[in-house]
C-alpha positions as CSV (number, residue, x, y, z in Angstrom):
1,X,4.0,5.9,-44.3
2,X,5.5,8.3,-42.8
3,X,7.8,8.5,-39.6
4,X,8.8,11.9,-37.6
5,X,9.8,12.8,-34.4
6,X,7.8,15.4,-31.7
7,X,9.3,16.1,-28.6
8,X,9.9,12.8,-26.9
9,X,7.6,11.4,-29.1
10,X,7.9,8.9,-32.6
11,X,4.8,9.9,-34.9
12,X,4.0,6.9,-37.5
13,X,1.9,8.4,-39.5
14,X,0.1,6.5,-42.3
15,X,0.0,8.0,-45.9
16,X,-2.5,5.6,-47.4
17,X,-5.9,7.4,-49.2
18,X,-8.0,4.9,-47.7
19,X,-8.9,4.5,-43.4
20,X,-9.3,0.4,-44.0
21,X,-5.4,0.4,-45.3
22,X,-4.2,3.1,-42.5
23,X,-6.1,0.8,-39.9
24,X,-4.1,-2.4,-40.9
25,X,-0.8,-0.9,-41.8
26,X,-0.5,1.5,-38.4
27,X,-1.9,-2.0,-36.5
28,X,0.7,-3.8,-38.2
29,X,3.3,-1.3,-37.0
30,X,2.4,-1.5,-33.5
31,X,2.2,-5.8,-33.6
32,X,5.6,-5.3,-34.6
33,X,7.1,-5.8,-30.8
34,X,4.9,-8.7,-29.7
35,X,4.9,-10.7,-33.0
36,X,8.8,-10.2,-33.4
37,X,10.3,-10.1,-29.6
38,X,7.5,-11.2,-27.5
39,X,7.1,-7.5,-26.1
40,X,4.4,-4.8,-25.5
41,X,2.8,-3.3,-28.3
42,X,5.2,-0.3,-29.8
43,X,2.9,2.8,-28.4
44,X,-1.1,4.3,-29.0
45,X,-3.4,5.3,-31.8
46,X,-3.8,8.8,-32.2
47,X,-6.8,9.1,-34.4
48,X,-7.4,7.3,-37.9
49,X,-3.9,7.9,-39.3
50,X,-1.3,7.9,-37.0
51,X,0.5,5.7,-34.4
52,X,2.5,7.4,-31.4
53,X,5.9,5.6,-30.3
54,X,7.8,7.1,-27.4
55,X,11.1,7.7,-29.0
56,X,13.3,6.3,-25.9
57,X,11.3,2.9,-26.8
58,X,11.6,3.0,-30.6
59,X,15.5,2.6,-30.0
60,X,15.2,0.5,-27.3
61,X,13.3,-2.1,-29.6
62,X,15.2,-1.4,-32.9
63,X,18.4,-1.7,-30.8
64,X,17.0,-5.1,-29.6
65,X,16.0,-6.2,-32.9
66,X,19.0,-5.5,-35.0
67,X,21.6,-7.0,-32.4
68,X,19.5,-10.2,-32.0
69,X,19.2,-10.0,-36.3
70,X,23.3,-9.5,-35.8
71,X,24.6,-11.6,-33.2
72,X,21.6,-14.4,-32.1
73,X,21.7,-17.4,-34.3
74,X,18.8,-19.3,-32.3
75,X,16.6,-16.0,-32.8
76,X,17.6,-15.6,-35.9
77,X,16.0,-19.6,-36.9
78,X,12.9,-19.1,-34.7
79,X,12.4,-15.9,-36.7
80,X,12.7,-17.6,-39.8
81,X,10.1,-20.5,-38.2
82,X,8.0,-18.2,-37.0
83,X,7.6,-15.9,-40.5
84,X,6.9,-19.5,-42.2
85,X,4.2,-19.6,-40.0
86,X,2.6,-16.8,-40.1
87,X,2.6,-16.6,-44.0
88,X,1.3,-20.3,-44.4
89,X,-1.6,-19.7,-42.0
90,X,-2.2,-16.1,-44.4
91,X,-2.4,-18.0,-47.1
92,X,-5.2,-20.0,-45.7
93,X,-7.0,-17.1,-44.2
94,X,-6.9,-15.9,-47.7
95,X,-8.0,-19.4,-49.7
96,X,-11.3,-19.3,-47.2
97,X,-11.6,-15.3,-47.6
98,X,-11.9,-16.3,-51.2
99,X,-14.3,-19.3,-50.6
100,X,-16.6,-17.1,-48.4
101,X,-16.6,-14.5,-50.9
102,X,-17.6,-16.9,-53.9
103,X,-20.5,-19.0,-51.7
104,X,-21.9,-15.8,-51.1
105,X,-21.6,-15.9,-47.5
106,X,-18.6,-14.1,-45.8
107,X,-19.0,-14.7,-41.7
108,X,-18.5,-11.2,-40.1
109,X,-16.9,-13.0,-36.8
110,X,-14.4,-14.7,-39.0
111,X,-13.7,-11.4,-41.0
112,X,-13.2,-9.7,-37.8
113,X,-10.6,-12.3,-36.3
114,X,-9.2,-12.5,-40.4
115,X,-8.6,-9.0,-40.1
116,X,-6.9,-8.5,-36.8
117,X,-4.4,-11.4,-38.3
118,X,-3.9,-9.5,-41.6
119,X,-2.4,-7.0,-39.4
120,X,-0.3,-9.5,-37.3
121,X,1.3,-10.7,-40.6
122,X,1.7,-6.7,-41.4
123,X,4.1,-6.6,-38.7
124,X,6.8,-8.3,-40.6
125,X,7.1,-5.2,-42.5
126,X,8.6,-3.7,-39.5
127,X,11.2,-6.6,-39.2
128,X,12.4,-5.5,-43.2
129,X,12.5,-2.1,-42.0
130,X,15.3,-3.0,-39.1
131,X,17.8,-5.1,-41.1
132,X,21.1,-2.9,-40.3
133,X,22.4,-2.6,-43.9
134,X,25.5,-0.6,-42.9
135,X,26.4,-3.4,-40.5
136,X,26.7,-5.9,-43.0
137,X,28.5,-3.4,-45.0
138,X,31.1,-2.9,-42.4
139,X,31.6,-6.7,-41.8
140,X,31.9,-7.2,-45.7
141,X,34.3,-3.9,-45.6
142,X,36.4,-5.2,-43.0
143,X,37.2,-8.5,-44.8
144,X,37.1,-7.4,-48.3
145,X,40.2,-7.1,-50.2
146,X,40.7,-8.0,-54.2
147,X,36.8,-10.0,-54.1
148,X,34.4,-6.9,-53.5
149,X,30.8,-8.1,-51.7
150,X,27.2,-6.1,-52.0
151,X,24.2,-6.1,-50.2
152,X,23.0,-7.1,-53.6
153,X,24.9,-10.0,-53.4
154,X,22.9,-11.3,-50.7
155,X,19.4,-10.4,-51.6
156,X,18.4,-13.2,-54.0
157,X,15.0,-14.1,-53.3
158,X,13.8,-18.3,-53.3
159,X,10.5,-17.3,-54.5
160,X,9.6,-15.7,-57.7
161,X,9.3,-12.0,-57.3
162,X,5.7,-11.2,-57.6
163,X,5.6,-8.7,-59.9
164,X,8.4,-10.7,-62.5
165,X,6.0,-13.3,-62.2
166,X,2.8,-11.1,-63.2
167,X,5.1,-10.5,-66.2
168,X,5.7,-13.9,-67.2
169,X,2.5,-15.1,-66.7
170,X,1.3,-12.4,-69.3
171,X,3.9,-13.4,-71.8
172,X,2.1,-17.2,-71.5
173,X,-1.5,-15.5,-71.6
174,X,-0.3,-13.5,-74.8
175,X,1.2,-17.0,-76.1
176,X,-2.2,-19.0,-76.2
177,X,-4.3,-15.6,-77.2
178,X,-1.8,-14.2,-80.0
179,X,-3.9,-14.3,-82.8
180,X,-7.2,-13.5,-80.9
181,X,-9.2,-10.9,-83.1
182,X,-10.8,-9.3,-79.3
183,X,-8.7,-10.1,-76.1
184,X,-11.9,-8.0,-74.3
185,X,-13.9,-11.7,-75.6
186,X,-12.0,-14.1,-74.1
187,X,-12.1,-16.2,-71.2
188,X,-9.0,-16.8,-70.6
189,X,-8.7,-12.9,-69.8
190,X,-11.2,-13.0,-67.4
191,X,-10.0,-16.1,-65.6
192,X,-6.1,-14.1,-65.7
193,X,-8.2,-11.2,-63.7
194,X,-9.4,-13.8,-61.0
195,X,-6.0,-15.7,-60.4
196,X,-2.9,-13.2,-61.6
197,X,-4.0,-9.9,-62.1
198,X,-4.4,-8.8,-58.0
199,X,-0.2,-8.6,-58.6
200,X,-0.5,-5.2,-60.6
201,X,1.1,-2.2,-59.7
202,X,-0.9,-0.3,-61.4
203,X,-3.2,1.7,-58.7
204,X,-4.5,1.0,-55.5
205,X,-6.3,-2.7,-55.3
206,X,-8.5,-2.1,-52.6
207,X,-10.3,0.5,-54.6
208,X,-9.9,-1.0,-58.6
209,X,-12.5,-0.6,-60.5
210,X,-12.7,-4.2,-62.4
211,X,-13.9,-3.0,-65.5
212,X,-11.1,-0.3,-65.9
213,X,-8.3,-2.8,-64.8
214,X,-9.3,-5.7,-67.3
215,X,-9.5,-3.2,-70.0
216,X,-6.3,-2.0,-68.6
217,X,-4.5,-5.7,-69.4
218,X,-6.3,-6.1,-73.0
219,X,-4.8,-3.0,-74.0
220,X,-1.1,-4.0,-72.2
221,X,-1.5,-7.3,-74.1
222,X,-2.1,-5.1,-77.2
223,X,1.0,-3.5,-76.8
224,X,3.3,-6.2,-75.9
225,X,1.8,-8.2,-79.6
226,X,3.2,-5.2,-80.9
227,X,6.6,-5.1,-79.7
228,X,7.2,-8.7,-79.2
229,X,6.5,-11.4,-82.2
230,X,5.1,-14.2,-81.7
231,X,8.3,-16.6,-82.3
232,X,9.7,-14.4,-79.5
233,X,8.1,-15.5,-76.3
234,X,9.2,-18.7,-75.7
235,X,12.7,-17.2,-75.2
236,X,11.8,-14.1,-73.0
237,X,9.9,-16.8,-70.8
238,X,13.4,-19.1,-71.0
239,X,15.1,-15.5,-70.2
240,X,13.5,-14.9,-67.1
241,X,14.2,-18.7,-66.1
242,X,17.8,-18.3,-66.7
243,X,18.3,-14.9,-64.3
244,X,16.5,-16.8,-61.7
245,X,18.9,-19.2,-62.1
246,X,21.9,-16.9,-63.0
247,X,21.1,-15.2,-59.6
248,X,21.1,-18.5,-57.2
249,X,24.7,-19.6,-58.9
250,X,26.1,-15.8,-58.0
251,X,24.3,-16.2,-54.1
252,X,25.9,-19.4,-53.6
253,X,29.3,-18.8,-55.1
254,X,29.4,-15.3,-52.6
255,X,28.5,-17.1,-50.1
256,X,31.3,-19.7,-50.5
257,X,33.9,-16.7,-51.6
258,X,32.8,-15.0,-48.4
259,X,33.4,-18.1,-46.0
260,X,37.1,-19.1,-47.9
261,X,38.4,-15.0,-47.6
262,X,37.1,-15.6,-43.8
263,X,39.2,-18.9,-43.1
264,X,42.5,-17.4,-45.4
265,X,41.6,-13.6,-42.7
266,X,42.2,-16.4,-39.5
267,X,37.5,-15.8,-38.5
268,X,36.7,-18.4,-36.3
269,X,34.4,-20.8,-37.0
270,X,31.8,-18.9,-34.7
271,X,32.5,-15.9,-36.1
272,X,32.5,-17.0,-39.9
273,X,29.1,-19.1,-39.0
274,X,27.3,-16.4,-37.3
275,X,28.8,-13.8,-40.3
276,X,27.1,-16.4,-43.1
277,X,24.0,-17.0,-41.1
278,X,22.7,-13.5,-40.3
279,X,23.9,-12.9,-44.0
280,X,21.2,-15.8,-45.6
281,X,19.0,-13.2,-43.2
282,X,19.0,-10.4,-46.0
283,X,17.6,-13.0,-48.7
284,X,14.8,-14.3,-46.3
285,X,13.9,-11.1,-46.4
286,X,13.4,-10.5,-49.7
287,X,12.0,-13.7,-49.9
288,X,9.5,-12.9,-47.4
289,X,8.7,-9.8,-49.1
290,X,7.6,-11.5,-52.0
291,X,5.8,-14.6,-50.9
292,X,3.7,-11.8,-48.8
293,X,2.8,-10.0,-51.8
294,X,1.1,-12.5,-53.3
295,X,-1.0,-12.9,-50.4
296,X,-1.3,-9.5,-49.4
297,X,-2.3,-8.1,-53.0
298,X,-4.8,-10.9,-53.4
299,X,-6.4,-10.0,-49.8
300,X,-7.0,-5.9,-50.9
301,X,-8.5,-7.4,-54.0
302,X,-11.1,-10.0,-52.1
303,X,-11.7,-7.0,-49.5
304,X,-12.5,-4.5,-53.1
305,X,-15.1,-7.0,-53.7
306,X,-16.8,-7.5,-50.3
307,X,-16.8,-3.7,-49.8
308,X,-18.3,-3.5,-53.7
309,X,-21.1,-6.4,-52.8
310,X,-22.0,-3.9,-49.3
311,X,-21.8,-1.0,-51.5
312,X,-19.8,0.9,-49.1
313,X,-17.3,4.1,-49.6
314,X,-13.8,2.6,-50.3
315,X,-12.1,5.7,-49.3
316,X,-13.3,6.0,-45.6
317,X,-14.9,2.7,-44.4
318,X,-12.6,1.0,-41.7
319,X,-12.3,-2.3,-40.5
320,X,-14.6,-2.4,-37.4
321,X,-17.2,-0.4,-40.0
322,X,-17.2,-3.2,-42.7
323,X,-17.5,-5.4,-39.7
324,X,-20.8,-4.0,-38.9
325,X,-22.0,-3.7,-42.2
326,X,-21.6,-7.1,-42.8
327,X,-22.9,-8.3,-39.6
328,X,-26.3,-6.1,-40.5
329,X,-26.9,-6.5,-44.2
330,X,-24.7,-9.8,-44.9
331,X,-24.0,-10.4,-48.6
């Protein structure tokens, strides 16, 4: 995605190879107001690919957002609330995508409605885009003296990142299938495709060709058997354990480092509470980054196999087109 100015006007305009992806994503831009402030939509489609923002009102809402991220601890929870929300009901919208998919029956009025909310939770991306890094540098800056603090610091994600978890759960695939003569035979590879493998980063997953990617993972598995024995996994699986763990300890003990140099530098309390809050803001987001991958990657991988089953052109349907299509021929 890309984002340039013209004149007075902010051009968003979407990089993706597909029109079903730029149709979501540029949507998902222009929810970003409403879902995140309660305000108008940011600006207008301009054909397929791009979104036009007057500039005066980009500011005017990233100004809004970042001091409210910065300053508003009751925002700050509701925006936590909210995000909760609107991943826990993507989730679901995904789990039935999935049922519908499987019965054979996908209802083009739900996909419609399914769709228009896949870009509502799109709009969060917006949100990671505004976090004012150099503001939380200059507060750390300011207080700093022999105890240096990071951005990095803070962003410590709660949930497994998505694509660290792919890897472990490849390492436990290779563990039960080490001595298979054929990983192309066995079941437990195809049932890895259906419930971890939508988390590869390996091409685009609305348009995967199934057959390439699973033979894809049997020769990755190959390669890993090669390079890591057998007696080996259990401690690269207790290795990834112990830097999630390694990672929570160093959060927490900035955190508390953080809060003691603010009482010893004479902070308030509301400026040392509102200082630690919006900080805890930088992990949500990575955490929210995460959590929606694993819904997110699964829902391009369920839409790969609707638009398979209508044998439509991945590169150039769109969303009200597989609408149609579904609504006329069905699956």
């Amino acid at each position: 995605m890309g984002w340039y100015f013209c004149g007075e006007d902010l051009i968003v305009e979407e990089t993706e190879s597909t029109k079903l992806k730029c149709d979501l994503y540029l949507d998902g831009t222009n929810y970003a107001p409403k879902i995140l402030l309660g305000e108008d939509f940011y600006g207008v489609r301009s054909g397929w690919n791009k979104l036009v923002i007057k500039r005066d009102r980009y500011y005017e809402i990233a100004a809004l957002l970042r001091r409210k991220i910065e300053y508003d601890y009751e925002f700050r929870i509701n925006l936590k609330n909210k995000t909760k929300e609107l991943l826990s009901r993507f989730s679901a919208e995904t789990d039935e995508f999935e049922r519908q998919l499987n019965a054979g029956k996908v209802d083009p009025d739900w996909l419609k409605q399914s769709l228009e909310y896949y870009s509502v939770m799109l709009s969060l991306l917006e949100f990671n885009g505004m976090i004012s890094y150099t503001w939380f540098e200059q507060q750390l800056g300011s207080l700093s003296e022999d105890e240096k603090f990071f951005i990095k610091d803070f962003s410590y994600t709660r949930s497994f990142s998505h694509r660290v978890y792919l890897y472990a759960e490849k390492i436990k695939l290779l563990r039960q299938l080490y001595d298979c003569q054929s990983f192309e035979d066995a079941k437990e590879v195809d049932d890895f495709m259906d419930t971890c493998n939508y988390l590869s980063d390996k091409g685009d997953p609305l348009c995967w060709d199934f057959d390439e990617k699973k033979a894809e993972l049997c020769e990755e598995l190959r390669q890993m058997r090669d390079m890591m024995p057998k007696e080996t996994l259990d401690q690269e699986l207790e290795n990834i354990q112990k830097n999630r763990q390694h990672g929570w300890e160093n959060y927490n003990d900035k955190l508390c480092k953080l809060n003691e140099l603010c009482i010893k530098k004479g902070c308030s309390v509301a400026e040392t509470t509102n200082l630690l809050h919006a900080l805890t803001m930088i992990s949500f987001t990575f955490t929210e980054e995460e959590i929606r991958h694993f819904y997110q990657d699964r829902y391009w991988v369920l839409l790969n196999k609707l638009i398979r089953k209508l044998e439509l052109p991945h590169e150039c349907v769109t969303a009200e087109w597989l609408v149609q299509a579904l609504r006329q021929n069905g699956i």
